[in-house]
C-alpha positions as CSV (number, residue, x, y, z in Angstrom):
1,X,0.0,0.0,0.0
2,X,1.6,3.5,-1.1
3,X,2.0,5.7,1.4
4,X,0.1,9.4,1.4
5,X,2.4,11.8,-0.1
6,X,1.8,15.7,1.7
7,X,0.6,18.4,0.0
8,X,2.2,21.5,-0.8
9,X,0.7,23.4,2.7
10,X,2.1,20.6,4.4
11,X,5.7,20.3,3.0
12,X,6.0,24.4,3.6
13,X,5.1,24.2,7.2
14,X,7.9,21.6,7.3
15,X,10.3,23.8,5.4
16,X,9.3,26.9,7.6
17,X,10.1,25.0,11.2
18,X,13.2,23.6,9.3
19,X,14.3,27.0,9.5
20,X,13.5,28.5,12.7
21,X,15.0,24.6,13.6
22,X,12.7,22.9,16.0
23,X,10.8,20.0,15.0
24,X,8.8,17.5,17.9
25,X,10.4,14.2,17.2
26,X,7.1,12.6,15.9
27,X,6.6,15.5,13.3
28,X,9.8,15.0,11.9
29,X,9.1,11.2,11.6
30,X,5.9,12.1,10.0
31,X,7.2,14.1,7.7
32,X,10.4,12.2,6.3
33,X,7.3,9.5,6.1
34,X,5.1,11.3,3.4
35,X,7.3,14.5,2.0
36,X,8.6,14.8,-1.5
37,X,12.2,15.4,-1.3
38,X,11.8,17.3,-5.0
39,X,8.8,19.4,-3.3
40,X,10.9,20.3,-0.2
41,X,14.2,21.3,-2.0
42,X,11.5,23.8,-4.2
43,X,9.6,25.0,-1.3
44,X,13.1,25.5,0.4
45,X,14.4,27.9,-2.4
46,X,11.2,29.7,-2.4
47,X,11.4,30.0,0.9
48,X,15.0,31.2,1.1
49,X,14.7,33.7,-2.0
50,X,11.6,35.1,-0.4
51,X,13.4,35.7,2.8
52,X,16.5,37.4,1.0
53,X,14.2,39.5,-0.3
54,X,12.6,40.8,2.4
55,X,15.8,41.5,4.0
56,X,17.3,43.0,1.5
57,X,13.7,45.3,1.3
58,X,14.0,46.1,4.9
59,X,17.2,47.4,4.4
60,X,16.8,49.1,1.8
61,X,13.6,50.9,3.2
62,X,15.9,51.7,6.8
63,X,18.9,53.1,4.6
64,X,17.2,55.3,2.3
């Protein structure tokens, strides 16, 4: 029987605590159960470029 895969909501919830870097032991079970490792490496570069981003906007809004 194939196993659930998680939808996108899902795998950027996992990506977001992967960042701040706390994750409950049965989450991260859970989610190394039913996430797409292409879907996470995506949602991780979105993720990243959106924070960059808003960085570099909030400097950019403090300097000028």
């Amino acid at each position: 029987m194939a196993e659930r895969r998680a939808g996108f909501l899902a795998t950027l919830r996992a990506v977001l605590w992967s960042f701040v870097g706390v994750r409950k032991r049965h989450a991260y079970d859970e989610d190394a159960r039913t996430l797409d490792p292409r879907a996470v490496i995506v949602a991780g570069l979105i993720a990243g470029l959106i924070f960059v981003l808003t960085i570099v906007a909030v400097v950019t809004w403090v300097v000028g």
